[in-house]
ROKE-918126 format. One record per residue (C-alpha): residue number from 1; residue in one letter; x, y, z. Coordinates in pm, 1 decimal. Each point is the difference from the previous one (the first is absolute). Last residue first. Example, Ala and Ser with C-alpha at 12.3 -4.5 7.8 and 13.67 -1.06 7.14 Angstrom:
ROKE-918126
- seq  type  c1  c2  c3
- 2  S  1367.0  -106.0  714.0 $
- 1  A  -137.0  -344.0  66.0 $
END
This chain:
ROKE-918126
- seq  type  c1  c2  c3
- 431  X  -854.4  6108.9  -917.9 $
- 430  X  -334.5  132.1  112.0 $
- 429  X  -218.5  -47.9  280.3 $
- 428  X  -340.4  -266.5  7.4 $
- 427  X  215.6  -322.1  147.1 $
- 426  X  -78.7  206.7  315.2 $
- 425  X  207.1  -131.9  245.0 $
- 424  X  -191.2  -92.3  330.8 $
- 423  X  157.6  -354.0  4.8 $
- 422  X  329.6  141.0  43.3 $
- 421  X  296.2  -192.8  -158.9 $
- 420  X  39.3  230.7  -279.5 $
- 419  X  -112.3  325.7  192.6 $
- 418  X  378.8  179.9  73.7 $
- 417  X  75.1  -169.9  -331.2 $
- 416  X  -247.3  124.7  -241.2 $
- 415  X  -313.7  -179.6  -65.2 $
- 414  X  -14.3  -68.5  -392.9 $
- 413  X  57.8  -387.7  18.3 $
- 412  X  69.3  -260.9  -265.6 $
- 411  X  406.9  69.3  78.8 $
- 410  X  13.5  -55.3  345.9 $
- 409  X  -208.7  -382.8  -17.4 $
- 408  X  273.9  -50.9  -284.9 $
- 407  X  292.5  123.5  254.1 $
- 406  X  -102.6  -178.6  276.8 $
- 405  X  -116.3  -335.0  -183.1 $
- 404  X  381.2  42.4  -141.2 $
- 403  X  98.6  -20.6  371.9 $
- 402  X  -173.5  -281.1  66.9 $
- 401  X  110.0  -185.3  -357.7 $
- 400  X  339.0  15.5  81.6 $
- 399  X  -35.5  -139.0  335.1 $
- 398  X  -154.1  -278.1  -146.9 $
- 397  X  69.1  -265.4  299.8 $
- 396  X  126.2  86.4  331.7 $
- 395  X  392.2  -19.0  104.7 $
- 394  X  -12.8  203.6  246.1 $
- 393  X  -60.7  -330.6  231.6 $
- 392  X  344.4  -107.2  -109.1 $
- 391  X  180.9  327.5  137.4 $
- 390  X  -229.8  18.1  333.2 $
- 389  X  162.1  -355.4  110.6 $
- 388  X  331.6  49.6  -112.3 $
- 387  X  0.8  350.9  188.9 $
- 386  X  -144.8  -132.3  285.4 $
- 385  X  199.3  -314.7  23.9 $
- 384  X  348.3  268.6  -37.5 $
- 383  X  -145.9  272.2  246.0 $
- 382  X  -24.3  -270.9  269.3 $
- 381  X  349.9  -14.5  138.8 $
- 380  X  -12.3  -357.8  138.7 $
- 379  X  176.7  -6.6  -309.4 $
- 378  X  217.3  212.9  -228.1 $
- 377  X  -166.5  333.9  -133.8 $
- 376  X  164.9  251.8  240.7 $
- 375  X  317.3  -130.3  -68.8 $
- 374  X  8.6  94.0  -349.1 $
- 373  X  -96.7  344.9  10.4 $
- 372  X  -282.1  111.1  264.3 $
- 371  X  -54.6  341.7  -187.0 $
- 370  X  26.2  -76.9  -350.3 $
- 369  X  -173.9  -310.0  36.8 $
- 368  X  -284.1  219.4  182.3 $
- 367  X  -27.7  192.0  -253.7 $
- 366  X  -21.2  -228.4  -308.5 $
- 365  X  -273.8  -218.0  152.5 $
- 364  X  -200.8  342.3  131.8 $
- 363  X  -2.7  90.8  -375.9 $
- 362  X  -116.0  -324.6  -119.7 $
- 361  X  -303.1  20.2  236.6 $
- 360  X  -89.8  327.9  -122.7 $
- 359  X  29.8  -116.2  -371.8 $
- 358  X  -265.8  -244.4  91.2 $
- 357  X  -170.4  281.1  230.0 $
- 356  X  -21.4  145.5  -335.6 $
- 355  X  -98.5  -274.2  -246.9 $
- 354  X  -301.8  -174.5  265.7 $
- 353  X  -140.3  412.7  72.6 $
- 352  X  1.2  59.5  -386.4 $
- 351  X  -154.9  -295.6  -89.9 $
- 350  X  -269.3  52.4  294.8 $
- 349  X  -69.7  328.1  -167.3 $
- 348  X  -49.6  -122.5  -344.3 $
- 347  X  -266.7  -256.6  100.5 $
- 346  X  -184.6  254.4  210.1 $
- 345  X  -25.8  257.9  -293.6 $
- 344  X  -116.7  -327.7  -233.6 $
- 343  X  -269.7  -78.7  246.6 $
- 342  X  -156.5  374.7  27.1 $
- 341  X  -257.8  -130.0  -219.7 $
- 340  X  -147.0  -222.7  273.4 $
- 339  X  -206.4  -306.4  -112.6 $
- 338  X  -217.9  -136.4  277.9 $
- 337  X  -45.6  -372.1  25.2 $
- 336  X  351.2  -68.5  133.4 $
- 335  X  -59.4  263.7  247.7 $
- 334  X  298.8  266.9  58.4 $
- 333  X  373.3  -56.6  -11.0 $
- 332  X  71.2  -112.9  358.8 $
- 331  X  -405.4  80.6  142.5 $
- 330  X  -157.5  345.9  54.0 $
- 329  X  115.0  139.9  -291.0 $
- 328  X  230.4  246.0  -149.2 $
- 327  X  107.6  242.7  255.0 $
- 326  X  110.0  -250.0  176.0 $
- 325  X  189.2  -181.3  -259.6 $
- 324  X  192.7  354.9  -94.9 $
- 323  X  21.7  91.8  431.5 $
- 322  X  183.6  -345.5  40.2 $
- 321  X  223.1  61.7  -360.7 $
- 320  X  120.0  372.7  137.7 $
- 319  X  139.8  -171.1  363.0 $
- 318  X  143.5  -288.7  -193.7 $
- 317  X  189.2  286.5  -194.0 $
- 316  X  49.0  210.4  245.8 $
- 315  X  156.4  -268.8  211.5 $
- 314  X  247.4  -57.7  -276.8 $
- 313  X  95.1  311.1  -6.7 $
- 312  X  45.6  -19.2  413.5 $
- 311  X  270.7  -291.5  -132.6 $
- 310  X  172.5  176.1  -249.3 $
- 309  X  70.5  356.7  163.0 $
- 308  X  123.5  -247.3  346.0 $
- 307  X  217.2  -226.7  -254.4 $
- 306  X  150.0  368.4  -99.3 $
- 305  X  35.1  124.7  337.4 $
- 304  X  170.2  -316.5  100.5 $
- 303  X  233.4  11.8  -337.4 $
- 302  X  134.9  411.0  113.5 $
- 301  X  34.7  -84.7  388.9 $
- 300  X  236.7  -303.7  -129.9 $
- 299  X  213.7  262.5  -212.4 $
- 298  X  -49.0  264.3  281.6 $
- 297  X  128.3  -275.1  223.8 $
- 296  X  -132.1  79.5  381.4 $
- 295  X  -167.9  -300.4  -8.5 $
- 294  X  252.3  -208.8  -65.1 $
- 293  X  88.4  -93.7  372.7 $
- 292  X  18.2  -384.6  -97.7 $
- 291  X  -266.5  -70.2  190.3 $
- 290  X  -220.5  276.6  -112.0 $
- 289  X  85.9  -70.4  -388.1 $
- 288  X  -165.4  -372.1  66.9 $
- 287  X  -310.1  128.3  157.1 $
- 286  X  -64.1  241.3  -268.1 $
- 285  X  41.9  -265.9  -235.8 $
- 284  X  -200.5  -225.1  128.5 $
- 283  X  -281.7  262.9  57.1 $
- 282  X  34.8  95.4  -329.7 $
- 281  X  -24.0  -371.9  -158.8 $
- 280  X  -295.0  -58.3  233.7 $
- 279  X  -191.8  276.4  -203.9 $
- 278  X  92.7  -123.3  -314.5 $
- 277  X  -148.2  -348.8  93.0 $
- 276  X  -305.8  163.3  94.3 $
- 275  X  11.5  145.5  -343.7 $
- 274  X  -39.5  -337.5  -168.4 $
- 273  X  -308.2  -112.0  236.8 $
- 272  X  -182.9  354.3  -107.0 $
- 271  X  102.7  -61.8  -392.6 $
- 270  X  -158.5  -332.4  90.8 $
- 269  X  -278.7  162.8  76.0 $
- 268  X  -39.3  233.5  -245.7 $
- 267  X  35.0  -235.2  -276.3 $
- 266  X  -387.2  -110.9  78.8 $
- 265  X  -113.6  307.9  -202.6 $
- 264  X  124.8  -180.4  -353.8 $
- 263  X  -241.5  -312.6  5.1 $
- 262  X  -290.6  211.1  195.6 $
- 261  X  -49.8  265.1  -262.9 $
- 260  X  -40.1  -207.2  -203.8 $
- 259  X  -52.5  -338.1  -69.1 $
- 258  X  220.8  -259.7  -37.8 $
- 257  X  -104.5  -250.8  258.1 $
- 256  X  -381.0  62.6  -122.0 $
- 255  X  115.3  -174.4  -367.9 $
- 254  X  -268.1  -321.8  77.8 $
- 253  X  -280.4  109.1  237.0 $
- 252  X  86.8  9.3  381.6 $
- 251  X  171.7  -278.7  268.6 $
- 250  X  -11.7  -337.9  -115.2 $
- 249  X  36.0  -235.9  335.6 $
- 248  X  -369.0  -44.0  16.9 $
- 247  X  -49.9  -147.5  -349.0 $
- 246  X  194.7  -279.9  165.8 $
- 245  X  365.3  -82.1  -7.8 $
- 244  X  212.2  -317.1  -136.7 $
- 243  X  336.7  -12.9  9.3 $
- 242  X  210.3  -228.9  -288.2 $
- 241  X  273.7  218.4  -81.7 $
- 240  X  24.9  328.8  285.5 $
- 239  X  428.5  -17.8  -31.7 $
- 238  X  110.7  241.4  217.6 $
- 237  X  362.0  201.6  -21.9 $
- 236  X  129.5  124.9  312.3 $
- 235  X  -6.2  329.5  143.6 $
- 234  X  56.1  -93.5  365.8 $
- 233  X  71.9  355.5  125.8 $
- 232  X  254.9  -69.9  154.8 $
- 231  X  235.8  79.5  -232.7 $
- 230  X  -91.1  354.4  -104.3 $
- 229  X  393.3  35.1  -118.9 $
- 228  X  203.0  -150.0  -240.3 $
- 227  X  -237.3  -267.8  -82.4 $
- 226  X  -12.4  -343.7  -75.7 $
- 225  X  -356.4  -119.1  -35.3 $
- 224  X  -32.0  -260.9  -260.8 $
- 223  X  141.6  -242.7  276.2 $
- 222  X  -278.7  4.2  210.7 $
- 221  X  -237.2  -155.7  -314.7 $
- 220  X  -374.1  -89.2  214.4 $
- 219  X  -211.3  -250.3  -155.6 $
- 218  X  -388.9  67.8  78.0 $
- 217  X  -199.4  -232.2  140.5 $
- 216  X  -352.1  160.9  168.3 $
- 215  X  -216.8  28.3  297.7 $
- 214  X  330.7  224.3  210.3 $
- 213  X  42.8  211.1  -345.5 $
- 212  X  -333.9  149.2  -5.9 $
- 211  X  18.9  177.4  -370.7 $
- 210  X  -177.5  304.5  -36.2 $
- 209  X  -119.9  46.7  -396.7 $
- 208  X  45.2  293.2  -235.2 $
- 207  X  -57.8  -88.4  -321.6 $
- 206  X  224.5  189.0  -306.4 $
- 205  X  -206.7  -43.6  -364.7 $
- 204  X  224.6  -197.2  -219.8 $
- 203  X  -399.7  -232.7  -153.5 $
- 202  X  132.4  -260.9  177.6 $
- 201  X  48.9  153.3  351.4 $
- 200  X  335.1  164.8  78.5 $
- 199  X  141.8  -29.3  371.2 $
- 198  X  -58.4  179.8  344.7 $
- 197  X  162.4  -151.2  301.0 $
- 196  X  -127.4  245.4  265.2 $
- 195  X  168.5  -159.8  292.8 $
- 194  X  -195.4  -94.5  324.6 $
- 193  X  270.3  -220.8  175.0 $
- 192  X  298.6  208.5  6.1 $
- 191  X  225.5  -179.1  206.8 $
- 190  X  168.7  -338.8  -175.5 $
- 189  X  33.5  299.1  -266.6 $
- 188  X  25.6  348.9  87.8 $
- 187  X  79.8  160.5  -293.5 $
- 186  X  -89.7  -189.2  -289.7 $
- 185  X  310.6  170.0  -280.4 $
- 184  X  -151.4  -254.6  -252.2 $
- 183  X  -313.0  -166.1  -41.2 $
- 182  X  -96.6  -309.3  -154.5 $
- 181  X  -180.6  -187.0  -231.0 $
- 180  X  -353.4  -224.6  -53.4 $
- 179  X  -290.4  95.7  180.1 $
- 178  X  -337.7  -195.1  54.3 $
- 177  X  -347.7  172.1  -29.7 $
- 176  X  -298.4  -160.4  173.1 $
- 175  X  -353.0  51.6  -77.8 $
- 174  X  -76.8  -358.8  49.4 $
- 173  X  212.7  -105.8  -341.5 $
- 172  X  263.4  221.7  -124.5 $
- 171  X  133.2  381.1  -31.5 $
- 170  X  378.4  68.7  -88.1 $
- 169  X  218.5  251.6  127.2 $
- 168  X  337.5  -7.7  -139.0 $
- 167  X  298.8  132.4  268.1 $
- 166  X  316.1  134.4  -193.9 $
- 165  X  269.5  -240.2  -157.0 $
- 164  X  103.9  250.8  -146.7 $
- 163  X  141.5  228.1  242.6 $
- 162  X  -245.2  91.0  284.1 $
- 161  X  -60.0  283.1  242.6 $
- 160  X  -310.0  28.5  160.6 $
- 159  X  -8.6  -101.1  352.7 $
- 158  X  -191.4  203.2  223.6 $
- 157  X  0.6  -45.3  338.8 $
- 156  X  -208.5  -100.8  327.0 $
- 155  X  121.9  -100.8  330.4 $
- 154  X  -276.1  -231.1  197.2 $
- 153  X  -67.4  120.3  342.4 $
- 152  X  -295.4  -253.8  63.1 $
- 151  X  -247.7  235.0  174.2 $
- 150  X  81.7  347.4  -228.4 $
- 149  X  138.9  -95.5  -289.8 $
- 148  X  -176.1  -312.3  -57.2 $
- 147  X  -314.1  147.3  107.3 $
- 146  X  49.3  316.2  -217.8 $
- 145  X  56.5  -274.5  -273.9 $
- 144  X  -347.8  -155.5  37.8 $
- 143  X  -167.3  365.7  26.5 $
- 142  X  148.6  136.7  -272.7 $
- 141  X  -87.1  -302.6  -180.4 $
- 140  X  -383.1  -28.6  60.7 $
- 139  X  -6.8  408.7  -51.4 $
- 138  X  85.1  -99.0  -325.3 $
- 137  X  417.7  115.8  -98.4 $
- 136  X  144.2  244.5  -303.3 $
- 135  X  108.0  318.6  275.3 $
- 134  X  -69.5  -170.2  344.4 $
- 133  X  207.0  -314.1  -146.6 $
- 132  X  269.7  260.8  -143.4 $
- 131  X  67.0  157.9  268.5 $
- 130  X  20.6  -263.5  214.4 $
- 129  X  280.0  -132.5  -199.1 $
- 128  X  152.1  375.5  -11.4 $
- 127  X  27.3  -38.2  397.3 $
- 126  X  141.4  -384.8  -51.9 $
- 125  X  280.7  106.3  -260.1 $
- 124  X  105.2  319.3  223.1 $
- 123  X  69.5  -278.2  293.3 $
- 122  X  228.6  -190.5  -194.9 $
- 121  X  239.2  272.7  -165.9 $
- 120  X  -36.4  185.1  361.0 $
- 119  X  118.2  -334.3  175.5 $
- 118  X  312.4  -15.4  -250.7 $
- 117  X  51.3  375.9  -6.3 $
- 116  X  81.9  -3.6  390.9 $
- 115  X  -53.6  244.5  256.6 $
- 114  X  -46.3  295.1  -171.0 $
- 113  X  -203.8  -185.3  -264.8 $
- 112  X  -237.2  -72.3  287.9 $
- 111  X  -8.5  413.2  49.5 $
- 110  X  -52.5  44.0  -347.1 $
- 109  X  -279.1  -239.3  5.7 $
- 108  X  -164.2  188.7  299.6 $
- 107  X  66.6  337.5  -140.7 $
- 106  X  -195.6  -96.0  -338.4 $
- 105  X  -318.9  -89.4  173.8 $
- 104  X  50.3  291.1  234.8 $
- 103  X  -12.4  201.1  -342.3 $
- 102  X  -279.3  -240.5  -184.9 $
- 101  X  -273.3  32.6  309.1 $
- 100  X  -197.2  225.7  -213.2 $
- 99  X  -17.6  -244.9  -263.7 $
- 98  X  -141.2  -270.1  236.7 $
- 97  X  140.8  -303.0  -196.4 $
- 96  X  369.2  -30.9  92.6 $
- 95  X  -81.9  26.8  392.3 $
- 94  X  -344.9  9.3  58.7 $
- 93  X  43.0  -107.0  356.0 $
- 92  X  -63.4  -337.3  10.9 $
- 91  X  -339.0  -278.6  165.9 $
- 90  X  -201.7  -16.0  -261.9 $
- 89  X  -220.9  285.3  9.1 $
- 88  X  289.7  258.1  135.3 $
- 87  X  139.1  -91.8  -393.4 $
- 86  X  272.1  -248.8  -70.7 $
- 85  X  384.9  116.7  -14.5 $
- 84  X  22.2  -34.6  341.5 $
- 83  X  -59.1  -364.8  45.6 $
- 82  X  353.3  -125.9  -58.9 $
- 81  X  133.5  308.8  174.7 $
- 80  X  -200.9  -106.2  318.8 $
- 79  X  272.7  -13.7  260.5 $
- 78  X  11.2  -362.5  34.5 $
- 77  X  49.0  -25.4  -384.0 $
- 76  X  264.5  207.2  -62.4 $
- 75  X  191.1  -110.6  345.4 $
- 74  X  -18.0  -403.4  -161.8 $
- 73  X  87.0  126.6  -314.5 $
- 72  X  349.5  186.9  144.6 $
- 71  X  88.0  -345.9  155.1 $
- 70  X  -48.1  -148.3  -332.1 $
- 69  X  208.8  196.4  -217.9 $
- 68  X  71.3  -263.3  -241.5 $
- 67  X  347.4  -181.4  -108.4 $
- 66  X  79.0  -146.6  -337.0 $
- 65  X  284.2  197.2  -138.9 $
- 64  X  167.4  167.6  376.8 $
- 63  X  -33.6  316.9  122.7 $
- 62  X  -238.0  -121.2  295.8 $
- 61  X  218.5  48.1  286.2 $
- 60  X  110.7  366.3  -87.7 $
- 59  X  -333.0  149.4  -56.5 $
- 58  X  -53.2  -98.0  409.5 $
- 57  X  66.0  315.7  143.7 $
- 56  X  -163.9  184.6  -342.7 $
- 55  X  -326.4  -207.7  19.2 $
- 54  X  -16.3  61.3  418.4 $
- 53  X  -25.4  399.0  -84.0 $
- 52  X  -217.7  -52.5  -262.2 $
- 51  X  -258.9  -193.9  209.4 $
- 50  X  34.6  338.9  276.7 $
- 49  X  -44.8  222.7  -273.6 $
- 48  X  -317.4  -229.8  -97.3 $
- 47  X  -118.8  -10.9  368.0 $
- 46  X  -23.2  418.1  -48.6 $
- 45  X  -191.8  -44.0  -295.0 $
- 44  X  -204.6  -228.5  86.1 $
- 43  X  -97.4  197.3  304.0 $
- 42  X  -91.4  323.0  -166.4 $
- 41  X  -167.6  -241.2  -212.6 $
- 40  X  -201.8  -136.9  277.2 $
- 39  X  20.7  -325.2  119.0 $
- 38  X  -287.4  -273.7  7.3 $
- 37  X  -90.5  -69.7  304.1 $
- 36  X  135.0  -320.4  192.5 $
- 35  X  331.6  157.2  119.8 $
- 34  X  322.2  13.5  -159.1 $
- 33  X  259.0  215.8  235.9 $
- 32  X  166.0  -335.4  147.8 $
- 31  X  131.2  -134.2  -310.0 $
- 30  X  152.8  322.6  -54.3 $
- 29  X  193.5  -24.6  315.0 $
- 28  X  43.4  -345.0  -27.1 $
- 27  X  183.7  26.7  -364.1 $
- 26  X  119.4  -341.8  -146.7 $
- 25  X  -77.2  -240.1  309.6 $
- 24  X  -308.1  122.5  59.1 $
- 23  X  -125.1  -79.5  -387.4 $
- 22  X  56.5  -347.4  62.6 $
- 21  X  252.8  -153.3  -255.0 $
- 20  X  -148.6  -183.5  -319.1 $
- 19  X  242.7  -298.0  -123.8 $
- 18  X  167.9  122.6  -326.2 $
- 17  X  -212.0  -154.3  -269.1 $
- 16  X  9.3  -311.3  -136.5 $
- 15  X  -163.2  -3.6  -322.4 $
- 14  X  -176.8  -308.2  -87.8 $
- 13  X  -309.5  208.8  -125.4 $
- 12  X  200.5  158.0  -200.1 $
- 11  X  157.6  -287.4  -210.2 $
- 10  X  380.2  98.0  9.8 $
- 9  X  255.2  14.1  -319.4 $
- 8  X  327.0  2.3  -38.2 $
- 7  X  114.3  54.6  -351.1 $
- 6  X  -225.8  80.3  -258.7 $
- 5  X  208.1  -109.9  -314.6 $
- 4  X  -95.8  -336.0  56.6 $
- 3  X  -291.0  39.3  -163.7 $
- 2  X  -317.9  -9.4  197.7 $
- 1  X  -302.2  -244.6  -85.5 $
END
């Protein structure tokens, strides 16, 4: 059934995870703070510091092809953040689907990313997984995955890269459909165990379809992951030949994965994740220069101020996209059922906020290199994990074409530029 060619492999429900430490023994002090009620978001967010806090002391012990954060799960889920991205309804917060709620939405990712880009990489795929059943999903499936979130603290994620042996959806007997293919870069696997493992139906129209790994055999390819950095992230290759899923487990109409404006609006969030990175890159470097007595360098005071300049841009910018999607519509992106024709304006701005704090993050790289030197970025040091970690997750597909969408969606307007992004212009005014 497999060539040869795919190495090790691992059927995923055989997986042997790491063996599941009490929550008490990780963090006590946090441990101790959950109560029965449902937190607040001023709480979340202050729990989520303290999450990102234990990420970067223990970002060290899981750089290595393979590994998981599972300790920094276990405190995710405890303190709600599994459940937060649902609605007040079902049991969450609103974060990632309440537009309003899209700045502290963004701060908490960045602030996970902070910590480590490997649990932010994860835990951004589960919040735009709920997004996307609340967007395209029945009430019935909301509700069923809410649960799953929620009571059973599955991890979701969204696994849609391929090469070409891609994931084939095909419908047979009883209703059923059966898939044939696999997935590449499948962050989280042995872990994630509510993927979105979307594939083409017969006609080439794109499904998307929830896959519930723990009732299923998948074959699981370790060894296609090799990485320079984001290593424990898990992203393996899965091989989905031969499972079987109910109508149940399709989520939308054919083509509704592509759609926009939510396909394009999601970047901001891992732009968020990325720049949390950034952020730990200047406090590791200001921290380094202190011990040495650098700080006092006009050379060294000259890069700081310039990683500072970068990094509160980049703030601005996730700052500017939050007020754009709230100002927009009530829900990420607006109502599935509802055209908008402020979509294309909203498209073009979260290009522009995933190319610049792209370059942002770059910049910080560079800088803080230049300021650490060489011995700054040798181990247990941990400016040399972040940077390899943060310098492969930059690398995000069609760049190009995002900033090109900037400049075309630019060019078709008449607004000037001090009302371009404003959705008060008045397309009315001359050239």
């Amino acid at each position: 059934m497999f060539s040869s060619a795919f190495g090790h492999i691992i059927f995923y429900r055989c997986l042997q995870k790491e063996p599941v430490r009490k929550v008490d023994t990780i963090a006590p002090r946090l441990t101790q703070e959950i109560g029965q009620q449902k937190s607040s978001l001023v709480e979340i967010l202050h729990k989520t510091e303290e999450i990102a806090d234990f990420c970067a002391s223990n970002a060290a012990a899981i750089d290595v092809n393979g590994a998981f954060p599972v300790r920094e799960f276990e405190l995710i889920a405890q303190v709600g953040l599994l459940a937060a991205p649902l609605p007040p309804e079902l049991g969450g917060l609103g974060l990632g689907i309440d537009s309003s709620l899209t700045w502290e939405t963004l701060q908490l990712l960045k602030s996970i990313g902070r910590g480590n880009l490997a649990v932010g990489r994860i835990y951004e795929g589960h919040v735009n997984a709920l997004q996307l059943i609340q967007t395209f999903g029945t009430k019935a499936q909301i509700e069923a995955y809410a649960s799953d979130a929620r009571d059973r603290h599955k991890i979701f994620g969204v696994w849609n890269a391929e090469a070409s042996d891609g994931v084939k959806i095909f419908p047979i007997e009883d209703g059923k459909y059966q898939l044939q293919g696999s997935k590449t870069f499948a962050s989280g696997s042995g872990y994630v165990e509510r993927p979105f493992a979307s594939g083409a139906l017969p006609d080439g129209s794109w499904q998307m379809c929830i896959v519930p790994m723990e009732e299923v055999a998948t074959v699981s390819d370790p060894a296609w992951w090799q990485p320079s950095g984001m290593r424990a992230t898990a992203s393996f290759k899965v091989d989905f030949s031969g499972v079987e899923l109910d109508d149940e487990a399709l989520i939308g109409k054919p083509g509704d994965y592509y759609r926009q404006p939510w396909l394009t609006t999601g970047v901001i969030r891992f732009a968020a994740v990325q720049l949390g990175a950034a952020e730990a890159l200047f406090n590791e470097t200001r921290k380094y220069l202190d011990k040495l007595g650098r700080t006092l360098d006009p050379y060294q005071q000259t890069r700081v101020g310039q990683m500072a300049i970068a990094i509160e841009s980049g703030n601005l910018w996730l700052r500017g996209a939050a007020d754009l999607v709230k100002a927009y519509a009530p829900t990420f992106a607006g109502n599935a059922n509802i055209p908008n024709e402020q979509a294309d304006k909203l498209v073009a701005y979260a290009n522009m906020v995933r190319t610049a704090i792209e370059q942002i993050c770059m910049d910080a790289i560079q800088l803080c290199e230049r300021c650490v030197g060489t011995r700054g970025l040798l181990p247990p040091i941990p400016m040399e994990r972040i940077i390899r970690d943060l310098t492969l997750y930059l690398r995000q597909p069609a760049f190009d074409a995002a900033i090109a969408n900037v400049g075309q969606y630019a060019l078709s307007e008449i607004a000037p530029a001090n009302s371009l992004w404003s959705y008060a212009s008045d397309k009315s005014s001359d050239k």
